[in-house]
C-alpha positions in Angstrom: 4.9 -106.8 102.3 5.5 -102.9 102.7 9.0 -103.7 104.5 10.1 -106.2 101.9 9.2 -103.8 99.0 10.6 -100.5 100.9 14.0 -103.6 101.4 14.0 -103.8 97.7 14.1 -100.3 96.6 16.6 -99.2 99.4 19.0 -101.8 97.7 18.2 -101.5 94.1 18.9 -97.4 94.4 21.8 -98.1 97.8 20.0 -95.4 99.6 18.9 -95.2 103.1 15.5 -95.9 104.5 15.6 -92.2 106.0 15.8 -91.0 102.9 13.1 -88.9 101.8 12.5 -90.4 98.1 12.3 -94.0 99.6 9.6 -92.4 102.4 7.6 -90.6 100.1 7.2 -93.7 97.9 3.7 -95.2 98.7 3.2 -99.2 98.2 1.7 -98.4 95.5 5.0 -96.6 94.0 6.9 -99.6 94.9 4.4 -102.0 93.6 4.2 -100.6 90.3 8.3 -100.1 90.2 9.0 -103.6 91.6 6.7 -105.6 88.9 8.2 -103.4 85.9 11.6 -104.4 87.1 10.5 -108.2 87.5 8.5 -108.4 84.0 11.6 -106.9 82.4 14.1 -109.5 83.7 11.5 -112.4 83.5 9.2 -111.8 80.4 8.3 -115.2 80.3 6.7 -114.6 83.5 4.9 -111.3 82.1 3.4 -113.4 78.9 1.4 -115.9 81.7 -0.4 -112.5 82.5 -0.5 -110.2 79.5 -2.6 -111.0 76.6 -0.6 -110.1 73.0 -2.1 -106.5 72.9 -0.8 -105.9 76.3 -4.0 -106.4 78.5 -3.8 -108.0 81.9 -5.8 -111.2 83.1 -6.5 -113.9 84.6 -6.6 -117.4 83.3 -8.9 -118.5 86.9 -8.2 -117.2 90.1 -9.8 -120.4 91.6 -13.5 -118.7 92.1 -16.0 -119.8 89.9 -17.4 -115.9 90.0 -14.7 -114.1 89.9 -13.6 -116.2 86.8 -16.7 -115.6 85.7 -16.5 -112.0 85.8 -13.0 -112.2 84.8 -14.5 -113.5 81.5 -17.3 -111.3 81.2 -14.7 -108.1 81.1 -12.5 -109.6 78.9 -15.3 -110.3 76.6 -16.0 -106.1 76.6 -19.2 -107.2 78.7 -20.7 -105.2 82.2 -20.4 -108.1 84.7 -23.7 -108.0 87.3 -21.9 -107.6 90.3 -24.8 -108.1 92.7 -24.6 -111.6 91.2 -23.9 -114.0 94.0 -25.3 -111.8 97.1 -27.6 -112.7 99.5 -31.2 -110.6 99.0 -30.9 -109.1 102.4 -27.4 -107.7 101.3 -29.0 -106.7 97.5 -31.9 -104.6 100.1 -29.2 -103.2 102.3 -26.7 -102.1 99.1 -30.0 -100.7 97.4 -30.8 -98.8 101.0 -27.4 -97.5 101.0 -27.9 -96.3 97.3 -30.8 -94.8 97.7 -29.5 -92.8 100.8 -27.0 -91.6 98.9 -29.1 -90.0 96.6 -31.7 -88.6 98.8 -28.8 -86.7 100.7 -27.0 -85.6 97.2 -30.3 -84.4 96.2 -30.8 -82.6 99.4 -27.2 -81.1 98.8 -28.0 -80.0 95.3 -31.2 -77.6 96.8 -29.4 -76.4 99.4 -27.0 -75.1 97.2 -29.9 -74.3 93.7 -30.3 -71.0 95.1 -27.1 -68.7 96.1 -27.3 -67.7 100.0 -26.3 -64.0 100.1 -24.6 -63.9 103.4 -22.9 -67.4 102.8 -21.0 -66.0 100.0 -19.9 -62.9 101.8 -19.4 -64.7 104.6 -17.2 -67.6 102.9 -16.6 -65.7 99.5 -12.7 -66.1 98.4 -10.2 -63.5 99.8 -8.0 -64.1 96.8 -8.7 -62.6 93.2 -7.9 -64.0 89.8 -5.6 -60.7 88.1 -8.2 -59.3 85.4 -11.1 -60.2 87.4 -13.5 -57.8 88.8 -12.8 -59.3 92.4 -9.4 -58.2 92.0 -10.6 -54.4 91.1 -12.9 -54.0 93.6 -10.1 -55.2 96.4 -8.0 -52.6 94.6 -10.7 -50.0 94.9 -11.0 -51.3 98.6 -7.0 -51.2 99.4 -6.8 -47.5 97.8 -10.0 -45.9 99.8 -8.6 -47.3 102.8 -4.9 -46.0 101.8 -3.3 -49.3 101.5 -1.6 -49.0 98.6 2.0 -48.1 98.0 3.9 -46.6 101.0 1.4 -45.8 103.2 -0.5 -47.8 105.6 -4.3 -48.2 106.7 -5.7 -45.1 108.0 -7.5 -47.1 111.0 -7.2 -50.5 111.9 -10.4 -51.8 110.6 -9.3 -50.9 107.3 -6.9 -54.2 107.3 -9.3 -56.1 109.0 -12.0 -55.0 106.4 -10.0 -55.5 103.6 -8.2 -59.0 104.7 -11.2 -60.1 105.2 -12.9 -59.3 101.7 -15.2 -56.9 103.1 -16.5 -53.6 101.7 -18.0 -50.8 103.6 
């Protein structure tokens, strides 16, 4: 399907494959530009799947749920989408769920209480202008002469400084 749409676009626009606007369009790019282009030129076609205040459905797709859940969203209602599954699969999904939790909660504590040494250790090298980071890597950069013309008095001094450390 991705060759016939990538086809398409190379011979709507008469460009190249190679070239870079027709490889940096994903199938979803060409997806969304091939149906506008097809709606316009057919809009018969585009009423069969548009209702009149320009929502999409579907009149059945051929599976009694689906339809049914088709219906259910149209209606403005939450369809149950466990509806259908097998109880071992409702356990397993409610398993999974319940892992996900237990390790977001466990991510929440870790970080509830700042580490020290992580944040100097990982803390930004960059600083917002007007920020306090930014004056104290000023300060930094002018005690270890880095400033203007002249370079750092010692080696350390860049490493220090690069690496957002003070003394």
């Amino acid at each position: 399907m991705e060759t016939l749409l990538r086809r398409w676009w190379t011979n709507k626009y008469k460009l190249p494959w190679t070239h870079e606007c027709a490889q940096s369009a994903t199938l979803e790019d060409l997806l969304v530009e091939y149906y506008e282009d097809f709606y316009e030129k057919n809009p018969s076609e585009a009423r069969k799947v548009f209702s009149e205040d320009g929502e999409f459905f579907f009149e059945s797709t051929g599976d009694p749920l689906l339809d049914k859940w088709e219906e259910e969203l149209q209606k403005g209602l939450i369809p149950d989408l466990e509806e259908g599954m097998s109880a071992k699969d409702k356990d397993k999904l409610r398993e999974e769920r319940a892992s996900v939790r237990r390790a977001r909660g466990a991510a929440d504590e870790l970080f509830k209480e700042p580490d020290e040494k992580r944040l100097r250790e990982y803390q930004s090298k960059f600083a917002s202008p007007g920020t306090k980071r930014e004056q104290d890597l000023l300060q930094q950069q002018a005690r270890y002469g880095m400033l203007g013309e002249t370079g750092p008095t010692d080696d350390e001094g860049w490493e220090d400084m690069l690496m957002g450390m003070s003394d």
